[in-house]
N, C-alpha and C positions, 0 to 999 in steps of 0.2 A: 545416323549419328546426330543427324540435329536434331530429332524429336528429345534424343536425352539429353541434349545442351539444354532442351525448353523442359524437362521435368525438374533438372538438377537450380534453374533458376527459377522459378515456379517454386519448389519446395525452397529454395533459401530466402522467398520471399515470404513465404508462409511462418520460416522459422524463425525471423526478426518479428513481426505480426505477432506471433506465439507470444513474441519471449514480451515485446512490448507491453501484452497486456497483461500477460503474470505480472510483471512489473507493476503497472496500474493497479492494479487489482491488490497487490501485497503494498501500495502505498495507501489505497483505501482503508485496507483490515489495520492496519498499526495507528490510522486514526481515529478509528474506530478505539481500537480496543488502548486506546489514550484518554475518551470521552468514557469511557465505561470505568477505567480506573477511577478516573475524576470521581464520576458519580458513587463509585462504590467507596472513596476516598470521602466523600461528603457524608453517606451513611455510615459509616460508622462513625463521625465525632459525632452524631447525634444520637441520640439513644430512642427507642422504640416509642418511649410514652410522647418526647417531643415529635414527633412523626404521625401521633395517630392525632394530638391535640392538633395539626397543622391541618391531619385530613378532615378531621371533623369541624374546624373552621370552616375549611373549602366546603362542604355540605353545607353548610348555615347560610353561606354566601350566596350560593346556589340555589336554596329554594327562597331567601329573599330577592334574588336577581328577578326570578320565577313570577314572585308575588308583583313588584316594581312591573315589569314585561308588564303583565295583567292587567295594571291599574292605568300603564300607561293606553292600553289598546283601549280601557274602555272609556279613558278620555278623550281617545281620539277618536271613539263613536259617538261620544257628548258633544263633544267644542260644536262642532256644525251647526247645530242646534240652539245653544244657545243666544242671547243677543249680543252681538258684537255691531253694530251700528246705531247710530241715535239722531234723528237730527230735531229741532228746536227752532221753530217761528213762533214769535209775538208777533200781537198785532192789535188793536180794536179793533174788535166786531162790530162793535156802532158808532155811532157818529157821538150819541151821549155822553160815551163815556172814555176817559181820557186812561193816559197810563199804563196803554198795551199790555192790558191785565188778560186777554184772550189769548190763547195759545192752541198748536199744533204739536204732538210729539209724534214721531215714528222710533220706533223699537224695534230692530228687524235681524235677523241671524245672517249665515253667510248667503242664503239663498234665497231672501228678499222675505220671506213668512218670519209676520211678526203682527204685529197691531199698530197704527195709529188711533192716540189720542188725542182727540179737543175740546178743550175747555172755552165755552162762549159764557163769558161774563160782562152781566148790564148791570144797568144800576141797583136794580131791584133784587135779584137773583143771576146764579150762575147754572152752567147745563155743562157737565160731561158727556163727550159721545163715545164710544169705541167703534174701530171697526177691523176685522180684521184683514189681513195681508199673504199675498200667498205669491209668490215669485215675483215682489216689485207690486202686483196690482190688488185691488181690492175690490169687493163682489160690488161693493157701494160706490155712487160716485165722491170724486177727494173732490173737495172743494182748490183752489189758487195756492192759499193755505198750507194746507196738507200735502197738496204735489212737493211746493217745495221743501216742505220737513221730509218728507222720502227721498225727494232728489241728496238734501245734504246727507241723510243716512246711507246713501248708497254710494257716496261720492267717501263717508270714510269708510267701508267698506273695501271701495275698488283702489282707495288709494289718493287720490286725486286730490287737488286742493279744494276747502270748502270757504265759502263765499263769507262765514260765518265767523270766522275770527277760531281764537283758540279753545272759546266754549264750545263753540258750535249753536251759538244762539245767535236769532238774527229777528230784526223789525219788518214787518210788510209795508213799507210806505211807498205809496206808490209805484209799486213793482220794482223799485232798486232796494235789494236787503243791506241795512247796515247793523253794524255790532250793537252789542246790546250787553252790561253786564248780566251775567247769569243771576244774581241775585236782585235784578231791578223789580219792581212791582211798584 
C-alpha cells in the first residue's frame, strides 16, 4: 500500500510540474505572438517601396562601414611608422660664432627608427649631417648634442616631461638645457 501512496504522490508532483510549465510556456507564446502583431502592425502602415528604400539604405551603410573598417585597419598599419616624436637642441658648435645657430633634430616613430639631423654652422659656412636611427640608436656615433635631441624625442613619445619647455627646443650650455623660442636664430 505505500508503494502506491508514493506513485499517487509522485504523479501529483509531476502534475503541478506539468501543468506549471504549460502555463510558462503559454505566457511565453502570447508574448510572443503580441511582438509579432506589433511588427506585422508596423508593416503594414508602411508600404513596400518605403521598406526596400530603408533596406537599400542599410546596404549603402554597410559597405561604407566596410570601406571606413578598411581605411581604419590600414591606418592603423601606418601610424607606427610614421614620426611621432621630435626633439630640438641648439647650440654653438664653435666658440666663433654666437646665436646657437647649430642645431640637432631627432625625428623618430613609435619605435625609436627615425633620423637625427645636425646642422653645424660657422662663420664661413654651414654642414648638414643625417644619420639614421633604428630602435633609439644610431650605426654612428651621436655626439652630447644629438643624445639629447633623441632623449627629448623619446621622452614625448613615452610620455614623460621634457626639459625643453612647450616647443621642445632647448640650448646646450653648459650641460643645463634651457628654453629657447622656437623661432630664435
Amino acid at each position: 500500500m505505500t508503494g502506491l501512496v508514493l506513485w499517487v504522490i509522485a504523479s501529483t508532483i509531476l502534475l503541478f510540474v506539468g501543468i506549471y510549465w504549460v502555463y510558462t510556456l503559454e505566457k511565453r507564446l502570447k508574448t510572443m505572438e503580441e511582438r509579432y502583431q506589433k511588427i506585422l502592425a508596423l508593416a503594414e502602415d508602411t508600404d513596400q517601396a518605403t521598406i526596400v528604400q530603408f533596406l537599400t539604405r542599410l546596404d549603402a551603410q554597410e559597405k561604407r562601414l566596410s570601406q571606413v573598417e578598411g581605411a581604419l585597419r590600414r591606418f592603423g598599419e601606418i601610424l607606427p611608422h610614421t614620426i611621432q616624436g621630435h626633439g630640438v637642441v641648439r647650440y654653438s658648435a664653435f666658440e666663433n660664432v654666437g646665436g646657437d645657430q647649430s642645431f640637432s633634430l631627432a625625428l623618430v616613430d613609435a619605435h625609436g627608427n627615425g633620423a637625427m639631423l645636425s646642422g653645424l654652422h660657422a662663420r664661413d659656412d654651414a654642414r648638414v649631417y643625417a644619420k639614421p636611427l633604428t630602435q633609439w640608436r644610431s650605426s654612428y656615433s651621436l655626439s652630447a648634442e644629438e643624445q639629447q635631441a633623441l632623449g627629448r624625442a623619446r621622452q614625448m613619445i613615452e610620455g614623460t616631461p621634457s626639459n625643453g619647455g612647450p616647443a621642445n627646443v632647448a640650448r646646450a650650455d653648459a650641460g643645463s638645457p634651457a628654453s629657447t623660442p622656437s623661432g630664435a636664430g
